[in-house]
FIKOLZA-1660 file (N, C-alpha, C; in steps of 0.1 Angstrom, whole numbers, plus 5000, padded with zeros to 4 digits):
% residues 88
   i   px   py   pz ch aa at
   1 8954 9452 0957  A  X  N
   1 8966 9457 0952  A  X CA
   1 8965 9473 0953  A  X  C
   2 8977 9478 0961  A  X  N
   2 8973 9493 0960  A  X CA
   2 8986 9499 0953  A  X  C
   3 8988 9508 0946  A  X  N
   3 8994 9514 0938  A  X CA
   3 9000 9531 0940  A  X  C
   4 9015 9534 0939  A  X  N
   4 9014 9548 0939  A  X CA
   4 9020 9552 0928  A  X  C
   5 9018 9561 0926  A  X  N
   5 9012 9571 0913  A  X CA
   5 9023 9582 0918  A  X  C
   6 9032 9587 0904  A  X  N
   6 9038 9595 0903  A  X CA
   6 9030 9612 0902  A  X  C
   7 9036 9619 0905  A  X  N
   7 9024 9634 0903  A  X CA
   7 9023 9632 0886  A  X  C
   8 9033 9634 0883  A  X  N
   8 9026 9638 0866  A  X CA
   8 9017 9627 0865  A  X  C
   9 9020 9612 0865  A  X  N
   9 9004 9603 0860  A  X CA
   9 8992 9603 0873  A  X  C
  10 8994 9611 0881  A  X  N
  10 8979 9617 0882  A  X CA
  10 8978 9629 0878  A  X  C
  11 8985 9637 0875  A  X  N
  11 8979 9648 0866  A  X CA
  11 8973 9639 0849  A  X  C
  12 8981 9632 0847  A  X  N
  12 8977 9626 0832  A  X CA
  12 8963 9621 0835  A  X  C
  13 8960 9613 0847  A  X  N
  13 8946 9606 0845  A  X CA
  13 8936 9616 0850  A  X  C
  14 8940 9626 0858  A  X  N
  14 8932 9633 0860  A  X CA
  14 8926 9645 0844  A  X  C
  15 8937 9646 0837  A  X  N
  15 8933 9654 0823  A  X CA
  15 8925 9645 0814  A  X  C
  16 8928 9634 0814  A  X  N
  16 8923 9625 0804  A  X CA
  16 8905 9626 0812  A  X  C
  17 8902 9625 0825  A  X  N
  17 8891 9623 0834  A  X CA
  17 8885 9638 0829  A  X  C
  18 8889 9645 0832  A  X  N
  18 8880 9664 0829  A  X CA
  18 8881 9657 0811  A  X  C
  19 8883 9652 0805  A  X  N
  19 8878 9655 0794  A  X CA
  19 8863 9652 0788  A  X  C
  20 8859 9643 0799  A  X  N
  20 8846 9635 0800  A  X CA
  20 8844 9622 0791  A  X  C
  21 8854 9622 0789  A  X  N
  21 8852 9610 0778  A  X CA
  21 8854 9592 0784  A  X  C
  22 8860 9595 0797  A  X  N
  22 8862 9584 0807  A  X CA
  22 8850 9586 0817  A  X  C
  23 8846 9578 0821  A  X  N
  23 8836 9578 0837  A  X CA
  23 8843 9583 0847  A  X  C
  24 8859 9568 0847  A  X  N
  24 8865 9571 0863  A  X CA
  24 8881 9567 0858  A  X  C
  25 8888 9568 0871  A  X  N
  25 8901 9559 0866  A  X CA
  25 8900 9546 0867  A  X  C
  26 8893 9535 0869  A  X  N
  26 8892 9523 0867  A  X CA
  26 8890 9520 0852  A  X  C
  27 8879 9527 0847  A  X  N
  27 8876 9523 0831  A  X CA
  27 8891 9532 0825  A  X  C
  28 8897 9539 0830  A  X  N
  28 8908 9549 0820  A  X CA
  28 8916 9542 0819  A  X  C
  29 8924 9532 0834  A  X  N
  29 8931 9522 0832  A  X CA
  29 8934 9507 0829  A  X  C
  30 8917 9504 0827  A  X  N
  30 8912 9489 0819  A  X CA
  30 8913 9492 0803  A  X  C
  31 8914 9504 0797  A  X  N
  31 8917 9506 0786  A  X CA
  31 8931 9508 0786  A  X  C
  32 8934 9514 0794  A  X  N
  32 8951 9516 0791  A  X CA
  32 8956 9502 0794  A  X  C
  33 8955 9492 0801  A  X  N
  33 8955 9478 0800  A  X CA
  33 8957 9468 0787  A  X  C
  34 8943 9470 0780  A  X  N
  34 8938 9468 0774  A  X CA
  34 8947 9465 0759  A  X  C
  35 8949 9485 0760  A  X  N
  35 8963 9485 0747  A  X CA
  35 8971 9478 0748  A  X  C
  36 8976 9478 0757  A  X  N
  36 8991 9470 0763  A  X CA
  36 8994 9462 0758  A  X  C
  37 8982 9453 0763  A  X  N
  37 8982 9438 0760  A  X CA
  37 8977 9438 0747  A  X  C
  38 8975 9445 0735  A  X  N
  38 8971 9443 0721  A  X CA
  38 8984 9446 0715  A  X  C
  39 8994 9457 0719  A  X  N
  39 9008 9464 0719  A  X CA
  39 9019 9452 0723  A  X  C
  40 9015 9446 0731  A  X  N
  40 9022 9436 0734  A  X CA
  40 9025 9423 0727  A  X  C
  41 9015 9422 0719  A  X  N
  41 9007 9411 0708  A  X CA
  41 9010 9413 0697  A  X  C
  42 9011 9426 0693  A  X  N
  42 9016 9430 0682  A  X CA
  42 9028 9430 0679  A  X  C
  43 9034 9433 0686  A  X  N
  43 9049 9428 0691  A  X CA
  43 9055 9417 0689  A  X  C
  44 9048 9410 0695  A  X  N
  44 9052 9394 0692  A  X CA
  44 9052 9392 0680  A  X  C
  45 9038 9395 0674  A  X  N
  45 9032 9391 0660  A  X CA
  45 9049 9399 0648  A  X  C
  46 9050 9409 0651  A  X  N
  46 9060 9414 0648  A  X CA
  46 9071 9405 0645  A  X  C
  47 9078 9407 0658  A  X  N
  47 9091 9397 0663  A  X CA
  47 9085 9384 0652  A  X  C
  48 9077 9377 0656  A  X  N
  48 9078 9365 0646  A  X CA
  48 9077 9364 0631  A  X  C
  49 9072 9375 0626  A  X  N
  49 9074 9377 0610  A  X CA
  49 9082 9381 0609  A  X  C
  50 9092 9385 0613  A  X  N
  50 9107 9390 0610  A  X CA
  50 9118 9377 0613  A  X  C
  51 9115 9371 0623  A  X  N
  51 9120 9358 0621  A  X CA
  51 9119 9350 0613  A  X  C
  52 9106 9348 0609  A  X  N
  52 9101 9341 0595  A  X CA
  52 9111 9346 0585  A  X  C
  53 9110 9358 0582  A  X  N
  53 9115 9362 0569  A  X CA
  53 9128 9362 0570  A  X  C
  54 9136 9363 0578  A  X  N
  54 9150 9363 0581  A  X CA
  54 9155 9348 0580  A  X  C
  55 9146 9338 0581  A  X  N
  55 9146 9323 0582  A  X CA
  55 9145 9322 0568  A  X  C
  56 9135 9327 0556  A  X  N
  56 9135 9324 0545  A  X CA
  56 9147 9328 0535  A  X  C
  57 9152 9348 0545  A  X  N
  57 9165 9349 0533  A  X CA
  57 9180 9340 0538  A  X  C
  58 9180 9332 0551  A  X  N
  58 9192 9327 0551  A  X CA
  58 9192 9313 0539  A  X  C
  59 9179 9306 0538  A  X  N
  59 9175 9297 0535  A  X CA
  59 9174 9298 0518  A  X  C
  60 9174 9306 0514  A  X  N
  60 9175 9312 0502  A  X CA
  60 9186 9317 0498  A  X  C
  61 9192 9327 0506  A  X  N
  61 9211 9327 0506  A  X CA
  61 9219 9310 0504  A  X  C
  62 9215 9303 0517  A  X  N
  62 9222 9288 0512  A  X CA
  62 9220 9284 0499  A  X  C
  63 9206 9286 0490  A  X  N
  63 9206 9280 0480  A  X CA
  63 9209 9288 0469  A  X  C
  64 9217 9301 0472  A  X  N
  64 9218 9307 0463  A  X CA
  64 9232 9308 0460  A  X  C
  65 9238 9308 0449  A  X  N
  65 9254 9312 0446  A  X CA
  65 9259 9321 0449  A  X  C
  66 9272 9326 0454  A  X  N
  66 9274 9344 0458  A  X CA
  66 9273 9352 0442  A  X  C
  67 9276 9364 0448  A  X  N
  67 9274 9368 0434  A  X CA
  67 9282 9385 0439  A  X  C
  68 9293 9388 0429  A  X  N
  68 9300 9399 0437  A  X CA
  68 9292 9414 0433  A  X  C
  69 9297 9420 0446  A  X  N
  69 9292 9435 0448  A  X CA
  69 9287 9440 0431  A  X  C
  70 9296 9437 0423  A  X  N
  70 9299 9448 0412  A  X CA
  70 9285 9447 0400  A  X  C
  71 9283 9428 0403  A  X  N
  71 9275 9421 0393  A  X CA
  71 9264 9429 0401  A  X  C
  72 9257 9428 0412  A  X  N
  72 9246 9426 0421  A  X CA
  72 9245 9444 0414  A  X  C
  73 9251 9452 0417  A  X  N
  73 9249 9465 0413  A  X CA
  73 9245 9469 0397  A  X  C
  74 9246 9457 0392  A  X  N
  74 9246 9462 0380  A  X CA
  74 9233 9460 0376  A  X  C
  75 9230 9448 0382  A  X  N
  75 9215 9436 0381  A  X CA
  75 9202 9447 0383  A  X  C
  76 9206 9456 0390  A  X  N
  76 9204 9466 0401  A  X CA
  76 9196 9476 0392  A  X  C
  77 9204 9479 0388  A  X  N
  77 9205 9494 0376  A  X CA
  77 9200 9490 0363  A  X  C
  78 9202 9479 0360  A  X  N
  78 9197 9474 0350  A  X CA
  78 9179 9473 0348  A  X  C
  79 9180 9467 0360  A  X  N
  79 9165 9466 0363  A  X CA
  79 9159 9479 0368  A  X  C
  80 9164 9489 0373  A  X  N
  80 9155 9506 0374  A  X CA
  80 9154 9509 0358  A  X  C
  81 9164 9503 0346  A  X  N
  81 9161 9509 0340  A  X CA
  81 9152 9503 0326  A  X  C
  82 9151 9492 0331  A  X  N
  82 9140 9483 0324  A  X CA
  82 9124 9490 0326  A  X  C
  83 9122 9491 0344  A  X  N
  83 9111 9499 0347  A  X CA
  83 9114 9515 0340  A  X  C
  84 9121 9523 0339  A  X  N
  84 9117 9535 0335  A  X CA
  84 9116 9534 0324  A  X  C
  85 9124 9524 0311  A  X  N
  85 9122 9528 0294  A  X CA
  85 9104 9522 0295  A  X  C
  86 9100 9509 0304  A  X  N
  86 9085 9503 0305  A  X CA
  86 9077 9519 0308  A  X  C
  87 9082 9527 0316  A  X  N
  87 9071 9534 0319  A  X CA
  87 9071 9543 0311  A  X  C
  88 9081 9545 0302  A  X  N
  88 9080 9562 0287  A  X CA
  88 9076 9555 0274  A  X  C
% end
């Protein structure tokens, strides 16, 4: 597979290369690989715990009764101020 390279990402791999902390651009771009595919995983891992949880509050909405704006605000405020008289 041969590949072309925009100027700025060979200026990139070439700055990353003078830094000496890489050998060549093979090992520069098996790491940059590397991330991707951990970035890409994470991702997913992401996406599915948000699914999960968005699964739990529909699931929990169904079993729950509505309850209007005014109560929910109060429940709200009541309880910031449960925690502040707890903490004086």
């Amino acid at each position: 597979m041969s590949i072309i390279l925009t100027p700025e990402q060979e200026r990139f791999i070439q700055a990353k290369l003078q830094t000496g902390k890489y050998r060549n651009a093979q090992e520069l771009l098996e790491i940059a690989f590397r991330l991707l595919d951990e970035y890409e995983h994470a991702d997913t891992e992401w996406i599915n715990s948000v699914r999960t949880k968005i699964d739990a509050a529909i699931t929990t909405n169904e079993q729950t009764p509505p309850i209007d704006g005014k109560t929910f605000v109060n429940q709200i405020l009541e309880h910031f101020q449960q925690v502040r008289e707890a903490q004086e």
